[in-house]
Backbone as a chain_set.jsonl record, in Angstrom:
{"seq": "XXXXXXXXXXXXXXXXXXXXXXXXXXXXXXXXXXXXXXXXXXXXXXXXXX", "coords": {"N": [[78.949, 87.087, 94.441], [80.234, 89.766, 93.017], [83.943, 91.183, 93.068], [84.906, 94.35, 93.514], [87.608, 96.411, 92.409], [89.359, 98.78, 93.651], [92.015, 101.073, 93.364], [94.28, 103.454, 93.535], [95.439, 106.328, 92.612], [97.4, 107.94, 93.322], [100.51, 109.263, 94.499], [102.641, 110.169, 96.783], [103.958, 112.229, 96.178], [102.499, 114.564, 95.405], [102.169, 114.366, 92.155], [99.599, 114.109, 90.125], [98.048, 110.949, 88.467], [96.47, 109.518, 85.797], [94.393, 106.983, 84.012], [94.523, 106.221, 81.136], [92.558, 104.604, 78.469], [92.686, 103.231, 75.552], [91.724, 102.185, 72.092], [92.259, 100.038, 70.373], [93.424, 98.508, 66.671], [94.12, 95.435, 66.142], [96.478, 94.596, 63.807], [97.027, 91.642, 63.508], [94.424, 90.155, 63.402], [92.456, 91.984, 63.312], [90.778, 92.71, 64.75], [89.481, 94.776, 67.059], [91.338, 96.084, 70.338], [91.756, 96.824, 73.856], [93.402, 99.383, 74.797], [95.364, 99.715, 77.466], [97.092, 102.009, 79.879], [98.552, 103.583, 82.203], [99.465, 107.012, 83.047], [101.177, 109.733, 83.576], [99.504, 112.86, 84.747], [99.867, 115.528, 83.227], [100.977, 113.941, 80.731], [98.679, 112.311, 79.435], [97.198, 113.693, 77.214], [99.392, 113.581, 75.589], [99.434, 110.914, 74.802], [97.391, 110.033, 73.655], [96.976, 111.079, 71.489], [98.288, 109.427, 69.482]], "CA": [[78.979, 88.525, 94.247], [81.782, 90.279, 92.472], [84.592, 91.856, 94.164], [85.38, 95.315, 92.983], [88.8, 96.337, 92.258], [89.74, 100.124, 94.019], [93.364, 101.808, 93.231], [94.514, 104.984, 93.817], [96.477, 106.606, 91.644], [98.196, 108.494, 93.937], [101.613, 109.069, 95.304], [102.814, 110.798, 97.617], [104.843, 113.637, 95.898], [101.923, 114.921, 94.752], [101.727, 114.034, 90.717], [98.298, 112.776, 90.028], [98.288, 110.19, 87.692], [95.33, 108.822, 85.119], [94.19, 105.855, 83.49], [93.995, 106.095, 79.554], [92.237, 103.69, 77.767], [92.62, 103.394, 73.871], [91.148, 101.246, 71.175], [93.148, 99.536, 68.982], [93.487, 97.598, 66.104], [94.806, 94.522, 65.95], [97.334, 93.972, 62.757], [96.949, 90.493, 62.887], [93.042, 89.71, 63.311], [91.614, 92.996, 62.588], [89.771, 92.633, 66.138], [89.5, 95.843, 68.399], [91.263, 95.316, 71.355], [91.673, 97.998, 74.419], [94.783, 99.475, 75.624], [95.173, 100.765, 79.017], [97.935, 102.625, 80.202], [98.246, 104.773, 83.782], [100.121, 108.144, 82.826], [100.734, 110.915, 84.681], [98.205, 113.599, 83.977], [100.431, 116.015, 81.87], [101.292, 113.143, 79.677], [97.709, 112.187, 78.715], [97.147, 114.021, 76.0], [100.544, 112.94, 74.062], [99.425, 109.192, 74.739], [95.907, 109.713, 72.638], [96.862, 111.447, 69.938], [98.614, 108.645, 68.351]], "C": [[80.374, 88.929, 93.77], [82.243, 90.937, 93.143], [85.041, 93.326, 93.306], [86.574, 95.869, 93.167], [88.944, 98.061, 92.463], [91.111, 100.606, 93.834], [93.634, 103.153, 93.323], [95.398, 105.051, 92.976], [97.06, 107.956, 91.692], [99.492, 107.913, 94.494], [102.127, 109.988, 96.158], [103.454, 112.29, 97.638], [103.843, 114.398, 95.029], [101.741, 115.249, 92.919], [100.499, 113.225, 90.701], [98.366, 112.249, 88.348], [96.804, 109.877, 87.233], [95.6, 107.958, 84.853], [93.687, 106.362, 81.953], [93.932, 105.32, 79.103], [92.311, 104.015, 76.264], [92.34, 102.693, 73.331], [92.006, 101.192, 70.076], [93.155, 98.466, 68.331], [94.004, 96.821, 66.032], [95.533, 94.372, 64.329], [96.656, 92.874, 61.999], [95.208, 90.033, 62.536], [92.368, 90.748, 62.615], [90.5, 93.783, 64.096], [90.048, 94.054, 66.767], [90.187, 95.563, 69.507], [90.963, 97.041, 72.648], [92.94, 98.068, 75.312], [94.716, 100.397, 76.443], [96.642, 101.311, 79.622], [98.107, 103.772, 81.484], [99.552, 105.563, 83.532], [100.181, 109.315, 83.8], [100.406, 112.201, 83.883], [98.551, 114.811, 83.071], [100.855, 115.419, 80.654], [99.834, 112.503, 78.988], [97.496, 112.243, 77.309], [97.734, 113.83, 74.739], [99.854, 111.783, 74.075], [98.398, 109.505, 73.781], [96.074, 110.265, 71.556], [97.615, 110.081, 69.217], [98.01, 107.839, 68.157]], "O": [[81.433, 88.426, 94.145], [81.548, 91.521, 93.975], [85.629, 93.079, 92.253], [86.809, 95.9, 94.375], [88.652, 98.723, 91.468], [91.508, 100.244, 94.942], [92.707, 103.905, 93.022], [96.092, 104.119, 92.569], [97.23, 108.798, 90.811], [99.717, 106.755, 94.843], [101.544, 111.022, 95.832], [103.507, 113.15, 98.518], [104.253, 114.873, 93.97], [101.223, 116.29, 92.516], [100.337, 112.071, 91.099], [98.636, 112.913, 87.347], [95.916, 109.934, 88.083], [96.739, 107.555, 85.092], [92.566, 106.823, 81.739], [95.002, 104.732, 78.947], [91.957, 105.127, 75.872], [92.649, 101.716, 74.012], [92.346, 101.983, 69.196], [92.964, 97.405, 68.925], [95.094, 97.261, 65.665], [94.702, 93.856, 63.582], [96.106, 92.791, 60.901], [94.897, 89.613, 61.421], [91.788, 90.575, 61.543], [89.859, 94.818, 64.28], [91.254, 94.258, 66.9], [89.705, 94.54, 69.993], [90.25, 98.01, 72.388], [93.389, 97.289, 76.154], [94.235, 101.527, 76.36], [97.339, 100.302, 79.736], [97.577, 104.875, 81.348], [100.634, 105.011, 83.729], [99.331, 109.678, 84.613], [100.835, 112.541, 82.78], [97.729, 115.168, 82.228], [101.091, 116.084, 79.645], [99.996, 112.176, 77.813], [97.548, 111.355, 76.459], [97.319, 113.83, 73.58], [99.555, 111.549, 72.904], [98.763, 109.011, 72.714], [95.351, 109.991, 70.598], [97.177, 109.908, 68.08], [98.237, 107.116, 67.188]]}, "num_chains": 1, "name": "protein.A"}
């Protein structure tokens, strides 16, 4: 059975933090890959626009 992986993405000074995932191209292959990044939740929005 698989073990499932729980995190909080909390701290204690109250900033809540996300998880942004993004899809990106690889350069070299061409392949898709997926980039993950844990931001804190006013910074979101800059991370995806580029």
């Amino acid at each position: 059975m698989a073990k499932k992986a729980v995190a909080t993405l909390q701290t204690g000074n109250k900033e809540k933090f996300v998880k942004v995932v993004r899809m990106v191209k690889s350069p070299k292959t061409g392949a898709y890959m997926f980039a993950e990044e844990i931001l804190p939740q006013g910074k979101a929005d800059e991370a995806l626009k580029k």
